[in-house]
N, C-alpha and C positions, 0 to 999 in steps of 0.2 A: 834605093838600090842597095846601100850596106843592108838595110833590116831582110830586106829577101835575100841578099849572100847570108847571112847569118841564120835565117830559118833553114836555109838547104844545107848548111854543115850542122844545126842541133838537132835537125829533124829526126836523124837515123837514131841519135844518140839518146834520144829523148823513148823512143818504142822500143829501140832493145833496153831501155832500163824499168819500163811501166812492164813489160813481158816477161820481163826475165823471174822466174820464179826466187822469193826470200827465204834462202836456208836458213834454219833454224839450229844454230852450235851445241845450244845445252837444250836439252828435254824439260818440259813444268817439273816440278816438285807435285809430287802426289798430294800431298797434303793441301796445296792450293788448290787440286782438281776436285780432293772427295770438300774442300769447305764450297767449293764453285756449286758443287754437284747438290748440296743441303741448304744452299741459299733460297729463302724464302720468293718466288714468285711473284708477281705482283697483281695485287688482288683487284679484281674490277669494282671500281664506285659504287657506293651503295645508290646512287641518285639515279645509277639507270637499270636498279633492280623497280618494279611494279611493286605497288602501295598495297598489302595484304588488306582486302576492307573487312573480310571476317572478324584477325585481328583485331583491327579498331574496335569493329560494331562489340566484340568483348568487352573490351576495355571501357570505352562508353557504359557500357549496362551495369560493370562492376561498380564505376564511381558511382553511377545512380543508385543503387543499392546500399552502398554504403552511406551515399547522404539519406535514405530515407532513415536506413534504419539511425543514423546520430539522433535525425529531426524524431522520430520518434520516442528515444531513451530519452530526450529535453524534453518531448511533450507529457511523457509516464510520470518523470522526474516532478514536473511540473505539477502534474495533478496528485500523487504524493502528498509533495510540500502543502498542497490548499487542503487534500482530507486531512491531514495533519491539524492542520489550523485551525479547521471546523469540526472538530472531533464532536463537540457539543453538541450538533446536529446529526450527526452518525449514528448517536446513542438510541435505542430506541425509549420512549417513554410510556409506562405500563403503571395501571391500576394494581390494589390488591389483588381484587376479582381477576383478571386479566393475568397476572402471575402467577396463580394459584392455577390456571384453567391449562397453560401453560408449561405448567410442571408437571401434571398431571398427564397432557400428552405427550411431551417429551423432557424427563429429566436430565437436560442436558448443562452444561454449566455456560450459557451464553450470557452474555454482560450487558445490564441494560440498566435505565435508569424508573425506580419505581417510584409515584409520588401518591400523596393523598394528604389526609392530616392526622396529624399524633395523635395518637387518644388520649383524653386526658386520666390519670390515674398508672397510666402506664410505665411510666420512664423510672427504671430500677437498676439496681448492679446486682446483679445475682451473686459474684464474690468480692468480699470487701479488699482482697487481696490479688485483684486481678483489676486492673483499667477500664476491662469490657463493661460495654453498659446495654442494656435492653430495652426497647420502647414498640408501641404498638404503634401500624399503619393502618388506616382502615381508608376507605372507598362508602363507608356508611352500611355498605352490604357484608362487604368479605373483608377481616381482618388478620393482618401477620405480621408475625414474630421477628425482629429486626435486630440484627446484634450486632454494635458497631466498637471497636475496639479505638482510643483517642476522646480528644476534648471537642466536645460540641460548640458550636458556632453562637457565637452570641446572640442571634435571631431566635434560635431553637425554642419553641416556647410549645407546653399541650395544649392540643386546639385549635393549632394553628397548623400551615398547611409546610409539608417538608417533601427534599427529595432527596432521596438518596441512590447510590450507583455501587454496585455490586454482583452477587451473584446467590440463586436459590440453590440452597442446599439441603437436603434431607436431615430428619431430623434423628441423631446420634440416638445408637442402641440405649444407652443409660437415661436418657432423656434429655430436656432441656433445665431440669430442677425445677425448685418451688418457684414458685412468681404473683404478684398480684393477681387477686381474683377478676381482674377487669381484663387479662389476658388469657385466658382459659381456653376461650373459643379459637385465640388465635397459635396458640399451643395443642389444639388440636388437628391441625390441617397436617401433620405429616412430614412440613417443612420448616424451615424460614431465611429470613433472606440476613445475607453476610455482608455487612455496606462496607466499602473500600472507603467511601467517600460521603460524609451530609452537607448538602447544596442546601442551604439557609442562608445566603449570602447577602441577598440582593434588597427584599425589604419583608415585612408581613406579608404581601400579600402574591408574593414570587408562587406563582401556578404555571406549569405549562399548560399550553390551548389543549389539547387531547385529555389531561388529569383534571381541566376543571368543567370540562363539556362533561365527564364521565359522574363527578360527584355533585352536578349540579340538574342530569337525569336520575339519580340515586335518589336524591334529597325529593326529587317529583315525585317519585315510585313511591317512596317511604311515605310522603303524606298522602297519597292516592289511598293504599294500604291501611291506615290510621282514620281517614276518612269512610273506608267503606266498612271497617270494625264498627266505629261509633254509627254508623247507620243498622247495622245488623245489630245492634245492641238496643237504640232506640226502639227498632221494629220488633223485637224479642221481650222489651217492658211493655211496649203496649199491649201485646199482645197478651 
């Protein structure tokens, strides 16, 4: 019974004060309205923005790209480093005949390695005041002029078989100078070869496969040739 006499005297007192409108004494400060007014919004979640797949499917295709192309500069890289290390087998290996034939089509300065064997008689210094030394290669068919500047290999013997690695070069307006008569023929071709390098290293009888298949049909041909002289010659006595 109090608590109901007590709600019928707060009741009235209680709705004219939820009703009654809150005057407001002092006005905002403008300066709180324009900072209200510049206050940043608040931005909706990215997590209920949709997953762009285009997007993605880019960014995807970029990385792949990128890893082929690494995997590829390690695998160039890679093959680099082994021509590198087999340079030896890069070189190409060539006959007198075959260098001469060579020059002849295209005088270009390509780098290769020429073997055959020394002639013997050959091996000179054309100036006593210069390093350079001169020696003849032959193939038993075609023979040339070799001029190598430095000390020759303690294998280097005439008659024996040599390679050397350089380049064919024409042969200077003034000429090559005097030389042994055993190099004439090879003072004739127009060129000769300029060795960076004599490969005599390994033992007497160091041939590559290609230089001694080459001077081991030569040396057939030559006696074939000597053969069929002495037969035209017997046939020519008797007769």
């Amino acid at each position: 019974m109090a608590s109901r006499l007590l709600a019928t005297r707060l009741g009235p007192l209680l709705r004219s004060s939820v009703l009654r409108p809150i005057s407001v004494s002092h006005p905002l400060d403008p300066h709180i309205l324009r900072h209200l007014s510049t206050f940043p919004t608040r931005r909706p979640s990215s997590r209920s923005r949709p997953t762009d797949i285009g997007a993605r499917a880019r960014q995807l295709q970029s990385r792949r790209l990128w890893t082929y192309a690494l995997t590829f500069g390690c695998v160039a890289g890679f093959i680099v480093i082994v021509l590198a290390n087999f340079q030896d087998q890069l070189v190409f290996y060539l006959t007198p005949s075959d260098a001469l034939q060579k020059f002849t089509a295209d005088p270009s300065k390509s780098r290769f390695r020429l073997g055959g064997l020394v002639l013997e008689g050959s091996v000179v210094h054309p100036n006593s005041a210069s390093p350079e030394m001169e020696f003849v290669i032959t193939d038993l068919i075609t023979d040339i002029l070799v001029r190598y500047e430095g000390s020759l290999p303690d294998l280097f013997r005439e008659g024996h078989s040599v390679v050397v690695e350089g380049f064919v070069r024409p042969t200077p307006a003034e000429g090559m100078g005097p030389g042994p008569k055993v190099s004439e023929k090879a003072r004739k071709n127009g060129c000769f070869f300029k060795a960076a390098e004599v490969l005599a290293k390994h033992d007497e009888k160091y041939m590559p496969k290609e230089v001694a298949a080459a001077l081991e049909k030569n040396k057939k041909l030559l006696e074939a040739e000597a053969e069929a002289r002495a037969g035209a010659g017997d046939g020519e006595t008797r007769g």
